[in-house]
C-alpha positions in Angstrom: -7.1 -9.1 -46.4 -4.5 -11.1 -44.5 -2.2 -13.6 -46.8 -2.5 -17.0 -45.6 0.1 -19.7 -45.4 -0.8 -23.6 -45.6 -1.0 -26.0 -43.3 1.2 -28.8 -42.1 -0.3 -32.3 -41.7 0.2 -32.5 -38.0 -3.4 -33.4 -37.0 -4.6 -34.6 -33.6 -0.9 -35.9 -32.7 -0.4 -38.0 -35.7 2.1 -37.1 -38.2 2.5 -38.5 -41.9 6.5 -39.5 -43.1 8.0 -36.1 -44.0 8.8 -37.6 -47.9 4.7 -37.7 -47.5 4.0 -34.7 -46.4 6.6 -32.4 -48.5 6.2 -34.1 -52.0 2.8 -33.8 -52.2 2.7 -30.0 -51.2 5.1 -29.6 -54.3 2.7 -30.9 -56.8 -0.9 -30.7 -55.5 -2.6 -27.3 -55.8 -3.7 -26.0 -52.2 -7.6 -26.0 -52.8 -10.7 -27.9 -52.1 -10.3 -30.3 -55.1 -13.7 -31.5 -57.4 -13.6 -34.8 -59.1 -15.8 -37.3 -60.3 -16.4 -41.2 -60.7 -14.6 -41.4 -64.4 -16.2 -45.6 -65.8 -15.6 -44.4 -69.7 -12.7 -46.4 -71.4 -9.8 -44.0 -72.6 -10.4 -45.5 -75.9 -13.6 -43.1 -76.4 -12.0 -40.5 -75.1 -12.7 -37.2 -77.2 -10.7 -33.7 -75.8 -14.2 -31.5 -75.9 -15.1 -34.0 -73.0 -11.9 -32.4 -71.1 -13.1 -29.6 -71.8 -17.0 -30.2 -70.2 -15.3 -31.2 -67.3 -13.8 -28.0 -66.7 -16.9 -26.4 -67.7 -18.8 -28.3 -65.2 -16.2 -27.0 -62.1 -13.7 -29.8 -62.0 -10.4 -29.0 -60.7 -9.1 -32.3 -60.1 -11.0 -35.2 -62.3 -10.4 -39.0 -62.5 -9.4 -39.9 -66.3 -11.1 -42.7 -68.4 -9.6 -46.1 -67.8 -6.3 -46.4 -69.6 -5.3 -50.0 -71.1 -2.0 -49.9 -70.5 -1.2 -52.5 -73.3 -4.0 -51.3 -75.4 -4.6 -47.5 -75.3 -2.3 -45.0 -77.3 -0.1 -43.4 -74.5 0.2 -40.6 -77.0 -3.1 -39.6 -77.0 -3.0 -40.2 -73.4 -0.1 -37.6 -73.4 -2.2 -34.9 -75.4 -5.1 -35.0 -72.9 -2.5 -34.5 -70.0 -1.1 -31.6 -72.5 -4.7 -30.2 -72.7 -5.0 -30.2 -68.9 -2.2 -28.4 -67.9 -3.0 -25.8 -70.7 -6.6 -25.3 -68.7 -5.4 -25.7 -65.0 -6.5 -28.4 -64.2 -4.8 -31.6 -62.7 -5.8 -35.1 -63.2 -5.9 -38.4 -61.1 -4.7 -41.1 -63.6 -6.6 -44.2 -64.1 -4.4 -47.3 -65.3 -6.0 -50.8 -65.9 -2.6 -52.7 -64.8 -2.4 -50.6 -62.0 -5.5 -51.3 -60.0 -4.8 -53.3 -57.0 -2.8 -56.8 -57.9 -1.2 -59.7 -55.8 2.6 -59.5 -58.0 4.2 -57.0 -55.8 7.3 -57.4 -58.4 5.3 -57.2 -61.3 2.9 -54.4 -59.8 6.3 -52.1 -58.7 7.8 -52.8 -62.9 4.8 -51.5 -64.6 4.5 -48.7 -61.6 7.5 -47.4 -62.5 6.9 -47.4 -66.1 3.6 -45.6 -66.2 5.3 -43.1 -63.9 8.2 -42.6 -65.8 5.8 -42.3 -68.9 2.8 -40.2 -67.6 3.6 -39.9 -63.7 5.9 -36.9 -64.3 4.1 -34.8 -66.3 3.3 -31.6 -64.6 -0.8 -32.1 -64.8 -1.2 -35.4 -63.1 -1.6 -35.3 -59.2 -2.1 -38.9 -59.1 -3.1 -42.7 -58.9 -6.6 -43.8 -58.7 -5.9 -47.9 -57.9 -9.0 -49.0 -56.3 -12.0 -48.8 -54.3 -13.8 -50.8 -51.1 -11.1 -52.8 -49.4 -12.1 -56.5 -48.1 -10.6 -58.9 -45.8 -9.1 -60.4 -48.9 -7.7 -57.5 -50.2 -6.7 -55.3 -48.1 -3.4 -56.1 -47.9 -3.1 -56.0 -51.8 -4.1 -52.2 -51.0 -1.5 -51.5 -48.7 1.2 -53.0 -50.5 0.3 -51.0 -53.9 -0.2 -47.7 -52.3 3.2 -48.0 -50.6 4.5 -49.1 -53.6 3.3 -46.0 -55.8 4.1 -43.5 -52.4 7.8 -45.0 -53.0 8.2 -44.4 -56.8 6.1 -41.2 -56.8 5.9 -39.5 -53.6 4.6 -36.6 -54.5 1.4 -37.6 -56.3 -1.9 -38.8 -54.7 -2.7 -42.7 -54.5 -6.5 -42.4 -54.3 -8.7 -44.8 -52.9 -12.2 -45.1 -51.8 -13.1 -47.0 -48.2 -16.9 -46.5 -49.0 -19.0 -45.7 -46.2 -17.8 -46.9 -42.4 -20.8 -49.3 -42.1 -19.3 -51.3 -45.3 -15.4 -51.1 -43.9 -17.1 -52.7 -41.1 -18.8 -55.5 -42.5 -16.1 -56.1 -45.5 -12.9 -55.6 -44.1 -12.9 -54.7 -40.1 -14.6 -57.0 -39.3 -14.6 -56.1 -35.3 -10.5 -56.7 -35.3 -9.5 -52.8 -36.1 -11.7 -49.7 -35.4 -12.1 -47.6 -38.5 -9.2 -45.0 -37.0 -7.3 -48.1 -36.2 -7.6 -49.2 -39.9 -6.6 -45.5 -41.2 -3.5 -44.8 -38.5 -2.0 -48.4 -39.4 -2.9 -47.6 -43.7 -1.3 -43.9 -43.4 1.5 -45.4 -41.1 2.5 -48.2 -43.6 1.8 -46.7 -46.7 3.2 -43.1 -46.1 -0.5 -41.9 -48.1 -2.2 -39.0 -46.8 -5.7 -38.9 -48.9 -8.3 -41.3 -47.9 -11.8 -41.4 -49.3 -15.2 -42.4 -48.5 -19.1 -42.6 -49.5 -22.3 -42.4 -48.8 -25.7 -41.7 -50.7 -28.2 -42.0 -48.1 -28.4 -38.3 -48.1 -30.3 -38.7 -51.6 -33.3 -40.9 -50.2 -36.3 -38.6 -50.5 -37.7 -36.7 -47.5 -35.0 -36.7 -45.9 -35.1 -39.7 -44.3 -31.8 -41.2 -43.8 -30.0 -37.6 -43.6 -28.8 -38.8 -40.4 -27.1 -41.6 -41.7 -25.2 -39.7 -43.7 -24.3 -37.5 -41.3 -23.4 -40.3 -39.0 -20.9 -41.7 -42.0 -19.5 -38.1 -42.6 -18.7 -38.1 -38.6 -17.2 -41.3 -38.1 -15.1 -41.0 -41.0 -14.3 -37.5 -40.3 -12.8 -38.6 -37.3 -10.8 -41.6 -38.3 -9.3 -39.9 -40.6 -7.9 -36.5 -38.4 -6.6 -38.9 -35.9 -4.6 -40.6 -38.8 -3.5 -37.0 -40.2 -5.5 -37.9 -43.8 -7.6 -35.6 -45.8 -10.8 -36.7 -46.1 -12.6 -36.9 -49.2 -16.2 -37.4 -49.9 -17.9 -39.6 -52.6 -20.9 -38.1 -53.2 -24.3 -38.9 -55.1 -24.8 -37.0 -58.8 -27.1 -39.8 -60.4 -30.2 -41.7 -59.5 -30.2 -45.4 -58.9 -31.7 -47.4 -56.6 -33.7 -45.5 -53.7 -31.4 -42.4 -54.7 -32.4 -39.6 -56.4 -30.7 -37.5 -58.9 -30.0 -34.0 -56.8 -31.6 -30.7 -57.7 -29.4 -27.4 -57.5 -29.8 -27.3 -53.8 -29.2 -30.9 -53.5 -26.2 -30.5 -55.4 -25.5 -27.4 -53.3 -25.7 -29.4 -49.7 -24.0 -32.4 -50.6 -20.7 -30.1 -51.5 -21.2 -27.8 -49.0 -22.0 -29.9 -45.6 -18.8 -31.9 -46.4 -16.8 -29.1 -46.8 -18.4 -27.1 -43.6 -17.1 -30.8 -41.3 -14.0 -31.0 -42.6 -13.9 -32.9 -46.0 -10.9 -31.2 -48.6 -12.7 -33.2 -51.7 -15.8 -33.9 -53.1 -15.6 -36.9 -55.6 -19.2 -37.0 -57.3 -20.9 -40.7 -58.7 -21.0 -40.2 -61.6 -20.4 -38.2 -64.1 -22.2 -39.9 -67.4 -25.0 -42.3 -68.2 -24.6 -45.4 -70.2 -26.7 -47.0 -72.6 -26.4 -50.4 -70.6 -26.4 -49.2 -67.0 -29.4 -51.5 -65.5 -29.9 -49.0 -62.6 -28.3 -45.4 -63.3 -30.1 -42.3 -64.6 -30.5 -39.0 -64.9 -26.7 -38.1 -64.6 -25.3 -34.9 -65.6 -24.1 -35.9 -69.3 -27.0 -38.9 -70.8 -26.1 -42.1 -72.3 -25.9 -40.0 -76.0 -23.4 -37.6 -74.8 -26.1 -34.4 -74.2 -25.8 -31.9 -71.2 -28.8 -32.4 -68.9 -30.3 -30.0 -66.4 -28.4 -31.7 -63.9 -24.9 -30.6 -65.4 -26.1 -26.8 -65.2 -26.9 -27.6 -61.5 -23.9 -29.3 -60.9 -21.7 -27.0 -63.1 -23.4 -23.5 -61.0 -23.1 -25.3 -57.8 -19.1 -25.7 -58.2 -18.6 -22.4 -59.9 -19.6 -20.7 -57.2 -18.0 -22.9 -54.7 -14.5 -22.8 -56.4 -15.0 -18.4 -56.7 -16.0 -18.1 -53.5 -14.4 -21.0 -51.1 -12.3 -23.6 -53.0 -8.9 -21.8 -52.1 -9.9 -20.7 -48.9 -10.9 -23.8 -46.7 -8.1 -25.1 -48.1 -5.7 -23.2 -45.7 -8.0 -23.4 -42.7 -8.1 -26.6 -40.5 -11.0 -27.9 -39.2 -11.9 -27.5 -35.2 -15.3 -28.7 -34.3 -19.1 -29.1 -35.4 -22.1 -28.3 -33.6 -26.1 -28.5 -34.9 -29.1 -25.7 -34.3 -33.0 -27.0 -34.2 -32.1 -30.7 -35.1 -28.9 -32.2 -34.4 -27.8 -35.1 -37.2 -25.2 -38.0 -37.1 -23.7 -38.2 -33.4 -22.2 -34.4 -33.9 -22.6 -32.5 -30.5 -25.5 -29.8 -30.2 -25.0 -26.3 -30.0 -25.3 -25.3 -26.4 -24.2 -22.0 -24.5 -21.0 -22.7 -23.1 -19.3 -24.8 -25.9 -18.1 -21.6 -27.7 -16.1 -18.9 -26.6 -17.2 -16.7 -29.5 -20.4 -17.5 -30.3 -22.5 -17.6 -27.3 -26.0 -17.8 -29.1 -26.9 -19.5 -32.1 -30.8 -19.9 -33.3 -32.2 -21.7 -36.4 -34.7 -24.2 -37.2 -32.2 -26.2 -39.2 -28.4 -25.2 -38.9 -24.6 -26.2 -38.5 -22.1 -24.4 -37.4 -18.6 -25.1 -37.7 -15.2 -23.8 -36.2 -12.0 -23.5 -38.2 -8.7 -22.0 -37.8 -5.9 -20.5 -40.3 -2.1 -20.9 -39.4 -2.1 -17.7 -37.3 -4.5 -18.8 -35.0 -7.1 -17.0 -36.4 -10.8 -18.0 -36.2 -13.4 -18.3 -38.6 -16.8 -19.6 -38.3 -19.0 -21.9 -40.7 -23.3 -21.3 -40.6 -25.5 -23.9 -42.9 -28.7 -24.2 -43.3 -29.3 -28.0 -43.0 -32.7 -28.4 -44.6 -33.0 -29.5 -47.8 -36.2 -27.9 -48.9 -36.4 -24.8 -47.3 -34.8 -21.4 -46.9 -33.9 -20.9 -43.2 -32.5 -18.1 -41.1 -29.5 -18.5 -38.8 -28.8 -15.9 -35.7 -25.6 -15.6 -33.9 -24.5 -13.7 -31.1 -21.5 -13.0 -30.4 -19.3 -12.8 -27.1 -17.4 -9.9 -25.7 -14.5 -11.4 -27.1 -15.3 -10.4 -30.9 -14.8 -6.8 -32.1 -16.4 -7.5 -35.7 -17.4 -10.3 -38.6 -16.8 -10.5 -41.7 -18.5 -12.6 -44.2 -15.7 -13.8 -46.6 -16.5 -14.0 -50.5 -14.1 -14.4 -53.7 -11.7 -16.9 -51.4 -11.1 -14.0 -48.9 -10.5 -11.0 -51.3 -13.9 -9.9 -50.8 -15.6 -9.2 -47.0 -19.0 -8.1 -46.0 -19.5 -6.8 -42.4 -22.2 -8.4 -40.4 -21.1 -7.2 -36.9 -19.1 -4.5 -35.1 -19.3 -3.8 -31.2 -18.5 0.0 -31.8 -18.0 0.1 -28.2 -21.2 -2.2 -27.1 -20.8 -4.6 -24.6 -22.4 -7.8 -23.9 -23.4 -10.6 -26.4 -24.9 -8.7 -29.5 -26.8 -10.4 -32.5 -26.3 -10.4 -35.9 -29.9 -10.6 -36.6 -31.1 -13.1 -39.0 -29.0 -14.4 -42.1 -31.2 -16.1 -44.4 -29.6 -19.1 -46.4 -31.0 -21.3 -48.8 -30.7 -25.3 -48.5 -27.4 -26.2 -48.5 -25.9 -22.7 -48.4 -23.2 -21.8 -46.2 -21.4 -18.6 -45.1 -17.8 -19.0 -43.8 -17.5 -15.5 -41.5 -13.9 -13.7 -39.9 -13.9 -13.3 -36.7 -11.6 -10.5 -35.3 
């Protein structure tokens, strides 16, 4: 199997400051990264709960809330020790560095939490703050370029929420969301930009094209403003929401992953004996595994064996639906695809990608979140053979080879459960 090299971060014409772009790639593993919303206090932090975070498939978590006057930096140190002895990196969370109006004071105790816990080899970066407002949002440009100037190469992380609430809360019809992103990344010099959206979880089904329409809009925003995107997504129930099963923890990762998303940041992690409206999370208010951490944990296992190096070193191209067509994304249509000139399913995505050779590689998903569903491609004259990728690429399974055929010839049915996607070589 061909070797792949990593992108750049020059995406739909925009391109980050080169101290952005080049620090980062020093420090942050080349993978599709797996976090979660981290609301324990440091304090109560124990090291086997490190270690049940890389049980559950986390390659990049949030840490507990560290009280910078408070907390024993330490301790603090040990976890970070802990980390880089299991691979992992983590995204530090410091009370006194959450979003704040002292620029002076901020940029002083910026410098010393780097100095002290910035450098060490498993943090990747800065978690300051989620949901920007019309009365914050300069607060959050000025701390993320503050942190992107003392510690370029780490990740300032935060969290717009879903485009309907940038709208309402900070846009307010003055900057379109890409607007918003191009003039953050510009200023800033940060190339990770997050949002959420939970609609997905409503039972039935019902609002899976809101999601859908969230994913797009941010989806977009973000490539014309050369940012990753990543995806807060839903791992508890609360209000309408419901806790996901296996396969609703399998489409939630996968769906973002097959439109472009290089993170998948899950709400939330642990229950809490005083949490008015939160339930059935992967680890309960008295610290015990529930069924939903062996979902979630067999979910990302699989993921990060099979695809969490992978997409990471392919850019994302396009989207198209089969049978019913969510969120604003174009339908599949003959014509819109030089490789694929047939695609049939009840429910299905497919996705187009490239690696830094020009090579192409094509995403199916089953969209429902119920039922197994078959997808069938067909492929143009211009593909000799397929290969279905496993094991990040060291593993292939043929699905097609002309052998000399011509015309557009089918791959017959592939079956795939909710959720489940197949990312396929095309040579």
């Amino acid at each position: 199997m061909k070797k792949f090299i990593a992108f750049g971060l020059a995406v739909c014409g925009m391109v980050l400051p080169a101290f952005a772009q080049e620090a980062e790639t020093k420090k942050i593993p080349n993978r599709i990264h797996t976090s979660f919303w981290n609301y324990n206090a440091f304090s109560g932090f124990r090291m086997e709960m490190l270690h049940d975070w890389v049980d559950c498939g986390m390659t990049m978590p949030i840490s507990p809330m560290f009280e910078w006057k408070n907390d024993s930096a330490e301790d603090f140190l040990r976890m970070l020790d802990e980390a880089e002895k299991l691979g992992v990196k983590i995204i530090i969370q410091v009370d006194e560095l959450f979003i704040g109006n002292n620029m002076e004071q901020y940029r002083k105790t910026a410098t010393e939490v780097y100095e002290k816990f910035g450098k060490h080899p498993a943090v990747s970066g800065v978690y300051i703050g989620e949901e920007p407002n019309t009365h914050n949002d300069k607060a959050f440009h000025e701390c993320t370029k503050i942190l992107k100037e003392i510690a370029p190469e780490l990740i300032v992380y935060v969290n717009l929420g879903s485009p309907d609430r940038m709208e309402n809360a900070a846009l307010k019809g003055k900057l379109t969301l890409t607007e918003w992103k191009q003039n953050f990344a510009q200023y800033t010099g940060s190339r990770v930009i997050g949002f959420g959206e939970y609609d997905q979880m409503i039972p039935d089904g019902i609002k899976v094209d809101g999601y859908f329409t969230s994913l797009r809009k941010s989806m977009e925003a973000a490539n014309a403003s050369g940012m990753e995107l990543w995806a807060t997504l839903l791992s508890s129930a609360h209000m309408p929401f419901v806790a996901p099963t296996e396969d609703g923890f399998r489409w939630q990762l996968n769906t973002a992953v097959a439109c472009g998303c290089k993170a998948v940041v899950w709400f939330r992690l642990y229950d809490k004996l005083i949490a008015f409206d939160y339930r059935n999370s992967p680890i309960d208010e008295f610290g015990e595994k529930t069924p939903y951490y062996y979902n979630l944990r067999r979910v990302q296992k699989r993921f990060n064996i099979h695809h969490g190096e992978i997409f990471a070193r392919l850019r994302y191209v396009d989207t198209y639906f089969i049978g019913i067509c969510y969120g604003g994304y174009k339908w599949f249509e003959p014509g819109c695809c030089d490789l694929v000139v047939k695609a049939e399913s009840a429910h299905g995505m497919i996705s187009y990608f490239k690696d830094s050779d020009g090579g192409d590689y094509v995403v199916i998903l089953n969209t429902s979140q119920t039922i197994d569903r078959p997808i069938n491609l067909t492929f143009s004259e211009k593909v000799n053979s397929a290969d279905i990728l496993y094991h990040n690429g060291d593993v292939t399974q043929n699905i097609f080879h002309r052998k000399g055929r011509s015309g557009g010839i089918s791959t017959g049915d592939i079956w795939l459960a909710p959720g489940q996607m197949e990312l396929i070589k095309i040579n």
